[in-house]
ZATI-351972 format. One record per residue (C-alpha): residue in one letter; x, y, z. Coordinates in steps of 0.2 Angstrom, whole numbers, padded with zeros to 4 digits, always signed. Layout:
REM residues N
AXYZ;...
END
This chain:
REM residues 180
X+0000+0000+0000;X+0006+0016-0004;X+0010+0031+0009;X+0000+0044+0011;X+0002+0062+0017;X-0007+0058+0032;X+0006+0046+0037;X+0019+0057+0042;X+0008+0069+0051;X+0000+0055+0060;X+0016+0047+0066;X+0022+0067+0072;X+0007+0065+0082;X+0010+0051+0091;X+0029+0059+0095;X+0018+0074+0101;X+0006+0064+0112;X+0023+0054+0121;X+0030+0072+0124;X+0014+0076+0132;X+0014+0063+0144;X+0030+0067+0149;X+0023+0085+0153;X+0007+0077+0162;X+0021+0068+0173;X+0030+0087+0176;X+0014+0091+0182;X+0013+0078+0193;X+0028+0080+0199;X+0026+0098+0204;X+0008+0093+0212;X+0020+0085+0223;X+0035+0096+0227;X+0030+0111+0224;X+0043+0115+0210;X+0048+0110+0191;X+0064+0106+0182;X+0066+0123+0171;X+0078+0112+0161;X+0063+0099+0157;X+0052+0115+0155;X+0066+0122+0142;X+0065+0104+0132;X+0045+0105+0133;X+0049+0122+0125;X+0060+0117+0112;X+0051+0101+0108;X+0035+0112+0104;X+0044+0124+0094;X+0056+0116+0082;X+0045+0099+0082;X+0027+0103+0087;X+0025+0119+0077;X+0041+0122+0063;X+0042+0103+0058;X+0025+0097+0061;X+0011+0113+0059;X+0026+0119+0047;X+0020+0102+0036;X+0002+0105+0039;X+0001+0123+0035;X+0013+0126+0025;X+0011+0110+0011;X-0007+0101+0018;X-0017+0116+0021;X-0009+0127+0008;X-0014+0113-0007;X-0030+0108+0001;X-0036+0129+0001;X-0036+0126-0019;X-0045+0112-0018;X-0067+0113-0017;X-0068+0107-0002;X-0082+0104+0007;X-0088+0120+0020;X-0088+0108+0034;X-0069+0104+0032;X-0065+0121+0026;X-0070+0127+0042;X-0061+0114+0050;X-0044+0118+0043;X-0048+0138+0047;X-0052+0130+0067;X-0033+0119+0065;X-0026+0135+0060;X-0032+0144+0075;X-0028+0131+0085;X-0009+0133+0078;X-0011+0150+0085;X-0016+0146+0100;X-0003+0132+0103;X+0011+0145+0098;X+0006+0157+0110;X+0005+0146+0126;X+0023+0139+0120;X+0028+0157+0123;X+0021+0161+0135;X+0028+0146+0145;X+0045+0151+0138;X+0043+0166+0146;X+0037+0159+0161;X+0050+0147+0162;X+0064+0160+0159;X+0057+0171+0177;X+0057+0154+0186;X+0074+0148+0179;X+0080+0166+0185;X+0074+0165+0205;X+0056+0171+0202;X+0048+0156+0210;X+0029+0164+0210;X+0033+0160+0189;X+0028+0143+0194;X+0008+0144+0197;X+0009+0153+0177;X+0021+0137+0173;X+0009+0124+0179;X-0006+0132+0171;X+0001+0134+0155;X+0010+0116+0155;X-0010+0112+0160;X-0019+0119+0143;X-0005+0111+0132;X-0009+0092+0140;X-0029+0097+0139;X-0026+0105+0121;X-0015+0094+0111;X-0025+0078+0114;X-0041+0085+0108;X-0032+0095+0095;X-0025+0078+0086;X-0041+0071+0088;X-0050+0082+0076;X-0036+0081+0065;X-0032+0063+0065;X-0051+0057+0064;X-0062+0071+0059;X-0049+0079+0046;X-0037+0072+0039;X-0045+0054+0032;X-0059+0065+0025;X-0046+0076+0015;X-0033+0065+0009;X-0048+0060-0004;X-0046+0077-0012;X-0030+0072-0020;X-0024+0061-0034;X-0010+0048-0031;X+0001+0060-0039;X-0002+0075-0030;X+0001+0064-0014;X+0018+0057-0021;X+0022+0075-0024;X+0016+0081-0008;X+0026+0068+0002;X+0043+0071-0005;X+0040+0091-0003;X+0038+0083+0016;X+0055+0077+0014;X+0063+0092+0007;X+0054+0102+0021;X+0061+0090+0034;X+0077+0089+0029;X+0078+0108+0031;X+0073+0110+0048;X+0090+0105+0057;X+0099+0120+0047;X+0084+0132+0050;X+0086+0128+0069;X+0104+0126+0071;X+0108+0143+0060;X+0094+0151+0074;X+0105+0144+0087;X+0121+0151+0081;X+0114+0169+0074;X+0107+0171+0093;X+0125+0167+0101;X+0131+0179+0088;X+0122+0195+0094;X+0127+0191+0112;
END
């Protein structure tokens, strides 16, 4: 059987969901010792933003949603993929908020935590529900939209995009120690 587009995603889900069990464990762990790892919270943070959004929303939004916004689509799924896009949003914005949060811990601000715990809260409440409604209301649907070949083509701009996103987040890395 051939891959399809879903594939992929679907796989960087379930990465997602183990990375959220991880966080539902930091919470936990808090619950009982009142404090976190801000190096566990930095990895969350880094996790969601190089492989949660850049590699995985980057796939969806920038190839998926991109080809399936010329397509007829249906309304229902239309406004579904406008609701995934706002929930990108929304994801991107609690990520930095708990950066931020995590940085005012990190550096002795210990009444960061209650902002740490609530925003590591809505990410393990969000991101199950989130690939939910992509994995079983979304995506099967769409994938009909395409032909074979446009799903051959879409997987290996997949690849091409993957095979980017080490340099992009490596040249960051470097161009942020260079204007220290």
């Amino acid at each position: 059987m051939d891959m399809k587009p879903i594939g992929p995603m679907m796989r960087e889900h379930r990465l997602i969901e183990r990375m959220i069990a991880a966080m539902r464990r930091e919470l936990e762990r808090i619950d009982d010792s009142g404090e976190t790892d801000p190096v566990f919270v930095e990895s969350a943070v880094d996790f969601f933003r190089t492989y949660g959004d850049r590699t995985h929303h980057g796939k969806e939004e920038e190839i998926y949603f991109r080809d399936l916004a010329n397509k007829d689509l249906e309304p229902g799924l239309r406004k579904t993929m406008e609701e995934l896009i706002e929930e990108h949003v929304y994801a991107r914005g609690k990520v930095r908020a708990l950066r931020e949060a995590n940085e005012r811990y990190a550096s002795g601000e210990r009444d960061a935590l209650g902002e740490i715990t609530s925003l590591l809260a809505d990410l393990v409440e969000f991101y199950p529900v989130h690939i939910e409604k992509e994995d079983k209301r979304f995506f099967f649907p769409t994938q009909e939209y395409f032909s074979r070949e446009e799903q051959a083509l879409m997987l290996a701009e997949f690849e091409r995009f993957d095979a980017q996103m080490i340099h992009s987040k490596y040249m960051e890395v470097v161009s942020r120690y260079e204007e220290l």
